[in-house]
C-alpha positions as CSV (number, residue, x, y, z in Angstrom):
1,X,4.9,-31.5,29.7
2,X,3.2,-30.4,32.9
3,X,6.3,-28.7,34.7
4,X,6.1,-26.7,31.2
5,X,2.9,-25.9,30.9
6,X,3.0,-24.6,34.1
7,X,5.5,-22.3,33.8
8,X,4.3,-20.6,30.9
9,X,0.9,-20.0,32.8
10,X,3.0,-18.6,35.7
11,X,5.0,-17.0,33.7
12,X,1.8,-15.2,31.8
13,X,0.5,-14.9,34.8
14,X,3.3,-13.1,36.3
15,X,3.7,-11.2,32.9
16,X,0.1,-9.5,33.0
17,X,0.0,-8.7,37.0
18,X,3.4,-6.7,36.3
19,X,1.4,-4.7,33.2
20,X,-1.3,-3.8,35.4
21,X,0.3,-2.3,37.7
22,X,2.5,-0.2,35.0
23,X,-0.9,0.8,33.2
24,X,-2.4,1.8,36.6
25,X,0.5,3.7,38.1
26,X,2.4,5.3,34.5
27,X,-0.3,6.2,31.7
28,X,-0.8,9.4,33.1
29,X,2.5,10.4,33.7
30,X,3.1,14.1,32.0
31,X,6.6,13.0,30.6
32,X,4.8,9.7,28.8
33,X,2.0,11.5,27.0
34,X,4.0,14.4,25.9
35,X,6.5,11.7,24.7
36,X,3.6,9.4,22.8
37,X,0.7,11.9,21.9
38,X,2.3,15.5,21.5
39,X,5.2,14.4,19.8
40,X,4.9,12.5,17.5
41,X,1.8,15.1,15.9
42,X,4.1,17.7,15.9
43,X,6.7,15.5,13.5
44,X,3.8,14.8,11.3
45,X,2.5,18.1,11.0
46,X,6.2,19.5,10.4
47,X,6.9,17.1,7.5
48,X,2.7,16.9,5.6
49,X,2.4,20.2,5.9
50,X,2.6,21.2,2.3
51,X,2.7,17.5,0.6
52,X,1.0,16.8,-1.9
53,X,0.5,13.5,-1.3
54,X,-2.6,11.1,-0.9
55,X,-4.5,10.4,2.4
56,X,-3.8,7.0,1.7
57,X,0.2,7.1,2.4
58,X,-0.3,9.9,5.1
59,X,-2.7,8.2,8.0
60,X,-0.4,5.3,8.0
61,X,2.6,7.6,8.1
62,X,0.9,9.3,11.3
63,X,-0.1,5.8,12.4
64,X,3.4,4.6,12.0
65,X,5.3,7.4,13.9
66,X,2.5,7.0,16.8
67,X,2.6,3.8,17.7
68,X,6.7,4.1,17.8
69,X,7.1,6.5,20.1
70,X,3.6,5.6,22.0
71,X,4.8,2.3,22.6
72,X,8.3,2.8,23.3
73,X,7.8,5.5,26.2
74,X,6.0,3.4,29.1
75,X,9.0,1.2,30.1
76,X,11.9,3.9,29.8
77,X,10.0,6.1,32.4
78,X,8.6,3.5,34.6
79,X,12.0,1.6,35.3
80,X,14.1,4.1,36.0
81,X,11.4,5.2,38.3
82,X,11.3,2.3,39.9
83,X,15.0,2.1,40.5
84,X,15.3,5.1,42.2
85,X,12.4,3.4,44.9
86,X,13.6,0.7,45.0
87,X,10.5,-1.0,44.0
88,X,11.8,-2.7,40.9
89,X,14.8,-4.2,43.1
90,X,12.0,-6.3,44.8
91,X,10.7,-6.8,41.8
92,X,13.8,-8.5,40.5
93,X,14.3,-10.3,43.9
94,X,10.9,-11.8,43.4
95,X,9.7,-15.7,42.8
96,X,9.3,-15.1,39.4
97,X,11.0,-15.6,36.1
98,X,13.3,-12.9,33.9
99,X,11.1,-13.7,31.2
100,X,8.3,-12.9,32.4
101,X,9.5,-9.3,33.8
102,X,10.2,-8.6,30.3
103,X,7.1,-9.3,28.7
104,X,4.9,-7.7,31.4
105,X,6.9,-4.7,30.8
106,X,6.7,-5.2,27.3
107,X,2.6,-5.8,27.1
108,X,1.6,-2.4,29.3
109,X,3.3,-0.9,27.0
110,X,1.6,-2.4,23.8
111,X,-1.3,-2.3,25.3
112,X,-1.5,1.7,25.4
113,X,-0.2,2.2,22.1
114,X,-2.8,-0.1,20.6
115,X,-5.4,1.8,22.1
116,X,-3.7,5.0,20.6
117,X,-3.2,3.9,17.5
118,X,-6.8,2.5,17.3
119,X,-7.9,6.3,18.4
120,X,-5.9,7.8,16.1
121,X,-7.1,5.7,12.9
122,X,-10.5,6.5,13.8
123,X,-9.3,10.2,13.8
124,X,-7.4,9.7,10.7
125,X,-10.6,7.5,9.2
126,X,-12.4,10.7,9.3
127,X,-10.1,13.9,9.1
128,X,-8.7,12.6,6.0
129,X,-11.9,10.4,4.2
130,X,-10.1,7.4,3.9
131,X,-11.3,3.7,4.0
132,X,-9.7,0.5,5.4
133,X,-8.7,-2.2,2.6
134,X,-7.3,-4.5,4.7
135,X,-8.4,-5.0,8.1
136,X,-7.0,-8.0,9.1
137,X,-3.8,-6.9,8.1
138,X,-4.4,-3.5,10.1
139,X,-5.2,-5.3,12.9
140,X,-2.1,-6.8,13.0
141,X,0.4,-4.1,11.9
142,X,-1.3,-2.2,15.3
143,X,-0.5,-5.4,17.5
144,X,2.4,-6.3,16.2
145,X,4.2,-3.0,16.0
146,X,2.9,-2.0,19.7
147,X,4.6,-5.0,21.0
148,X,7.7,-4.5,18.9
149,X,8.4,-1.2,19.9
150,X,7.0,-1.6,23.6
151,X,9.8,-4.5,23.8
152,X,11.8,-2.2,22.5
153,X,11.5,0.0,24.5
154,X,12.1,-2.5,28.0
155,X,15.3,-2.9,26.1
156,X,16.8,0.4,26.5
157,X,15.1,0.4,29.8
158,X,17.8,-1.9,30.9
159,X,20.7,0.3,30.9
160,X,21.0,0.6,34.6
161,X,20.3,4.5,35.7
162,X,17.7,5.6,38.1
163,X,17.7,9.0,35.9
164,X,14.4,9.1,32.7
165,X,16.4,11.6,30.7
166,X,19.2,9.5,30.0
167,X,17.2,6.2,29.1
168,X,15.1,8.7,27.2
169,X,17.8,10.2,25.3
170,X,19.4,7.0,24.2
171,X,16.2,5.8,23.1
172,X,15.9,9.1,20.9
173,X,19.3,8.7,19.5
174,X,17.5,5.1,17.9
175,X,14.2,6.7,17.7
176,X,14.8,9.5,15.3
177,X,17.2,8.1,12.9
178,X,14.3,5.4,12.4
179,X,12.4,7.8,11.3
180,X,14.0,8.7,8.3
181,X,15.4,5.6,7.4
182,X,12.2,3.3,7.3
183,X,10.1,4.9,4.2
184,X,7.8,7.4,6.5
185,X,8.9,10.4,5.5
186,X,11.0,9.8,2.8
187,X,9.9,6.8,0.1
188,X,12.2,4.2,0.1
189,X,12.3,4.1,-3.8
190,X,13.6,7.5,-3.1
191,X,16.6,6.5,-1.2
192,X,19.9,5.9,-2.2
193,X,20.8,2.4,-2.3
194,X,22.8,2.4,1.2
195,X,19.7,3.8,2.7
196,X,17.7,1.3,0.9
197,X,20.3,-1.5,2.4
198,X,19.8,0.6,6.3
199,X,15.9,0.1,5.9
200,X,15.7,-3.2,5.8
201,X,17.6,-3.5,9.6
202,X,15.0,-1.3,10.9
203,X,11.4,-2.8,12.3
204,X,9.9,0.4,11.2
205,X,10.3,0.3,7.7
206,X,8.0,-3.2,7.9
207,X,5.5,-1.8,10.3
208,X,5.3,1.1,7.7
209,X,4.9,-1.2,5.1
210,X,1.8,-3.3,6.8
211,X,0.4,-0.7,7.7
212,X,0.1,0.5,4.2
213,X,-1.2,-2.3,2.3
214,X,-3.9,-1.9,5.1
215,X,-4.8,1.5,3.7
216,X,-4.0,1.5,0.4
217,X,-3.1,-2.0,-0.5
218,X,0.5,-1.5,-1.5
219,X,3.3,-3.6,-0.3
220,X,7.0,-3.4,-0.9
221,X,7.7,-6.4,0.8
222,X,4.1,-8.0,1.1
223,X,1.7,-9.1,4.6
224,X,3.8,-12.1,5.4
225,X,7.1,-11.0,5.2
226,X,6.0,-7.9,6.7
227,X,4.3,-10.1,9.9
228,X,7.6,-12.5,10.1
229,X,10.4,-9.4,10.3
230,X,8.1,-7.7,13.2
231,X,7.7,-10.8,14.9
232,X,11.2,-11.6,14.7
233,X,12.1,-8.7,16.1
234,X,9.8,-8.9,18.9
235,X,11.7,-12.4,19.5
236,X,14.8,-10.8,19.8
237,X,14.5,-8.0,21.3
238,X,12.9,-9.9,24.4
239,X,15.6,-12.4,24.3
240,X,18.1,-9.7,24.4
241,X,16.0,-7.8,27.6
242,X,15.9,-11.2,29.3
243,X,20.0,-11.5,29.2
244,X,20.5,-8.0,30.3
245,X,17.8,-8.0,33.5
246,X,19.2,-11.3,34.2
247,X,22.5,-9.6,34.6
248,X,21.2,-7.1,36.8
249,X,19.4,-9.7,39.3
250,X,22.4,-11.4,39.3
């Protein structure tokens, strides 16, 4: 029990000195907020514009497509960065565990979309005079779905090219169908049953889903199951990231 518990605190340890230095050297980049901010407001304006529909289903909508893209964007810009100085060669070559890697990656990542998405549901809160119902439950969607996405995100990071464009553009070929698949834009009970069958693969469809009961206290699939799927998913797209950067630092 003490060889383990130390290695998860060097392991944390590890995990949250690697996200520093990503939140200290990448937030600012140009291609990152363009990618997390601009962005995704531009989808949401193209597709409310003209809906009738209530403020209720819209700020999470907004909130939804935010934190995908916000959270998703750090990693795929840092690493390939990185590999082109050489700096995250050394960071593989260093005392400290594949695991960790991952999850520091993962965490500077969550960590800036949880402070956009808590900036854009104030925003929300008041451009479109809603209320929270739920705020336990928004608390968590925001967490939850930061972290999901942000591992996410390291995932893709992990096909080995020193170039952004091309991690970017195969995260956008995953990105965007998500979008359209997971009840944002189109309602679910809308779909045809083999998109109804697709939605339930996608992480987005239960981050969606939390983060509307928040609002307006509807669920499709209710809090917990909505919690267990994104945390799930968190699980395995870290275990995943762990095999692949293992293969690179061997």
């Amino acid at each position: 029990m003490p060889g383990w518990f130390e290695q998860i605190s060097c392991d944390l340890g590890a995990a949250w000195a690697i996200a520093r230095k990503d939140m200290k050297i990448y937030y600012i980049k140009p291609s990152i907020l363009v990618s997390s901010l601009l962005f995704p407001f531009v989808m949401f304006l193209a597709f409310a514009i003209g809906r009738n529909a209530p403020a209720g289903t819209l700020l999470p909508g907004l909130l939804a497509i935010t934190l995908l893209f916000s959270a998703s964007s750090i990693e795929p810009v840092s690493i390939p960065i990185e590999r082109r100085t050489k700096t995250f060669d050394r960071l593989l070559a260093a005392p400290v565990s594949v695991r960790a890697i991952v999850l520091g990656a993962s965490l500077s990542g969550a960590v800036f979309a949880s402070a956009i998405g808590i900036a854009t549901t104030a925003i929300g809160l008041v451009a479109f005079r809603t209320g929270i119902i739920h705020i336990v439950a928004l608390l968590a969607g925001l967490a939850l779905t930061s972290l999901c996405f942000s591992t996410m995100g390291t995932l893709f990071a992990a096909y080995r090219t020193e170039n952004v464009g091309e991690v970017m553009s195969l995260l956008n070929l995953v990105r965007l169908p998500l979008l359209f698949i997971s009840g944002v834009f189109i309602p679910l009970a809308s779909m045809p049953a083999w998109g109804q069958t697709i939605a339930l693969l996608s992480p987005l469809t239960y981050a969606h889903d939390l983060i509307l009961f928040a609002f307006d206290g509807t669920t499709l699939f209710g809090p917990v199951a909505d919690t267990a799927v994104l945390v799930l998913a968190t699980v395995l797209f870290q275990a995943v990231g762990a095999l692949l950067y293992r293969r690179s630092r061997e």
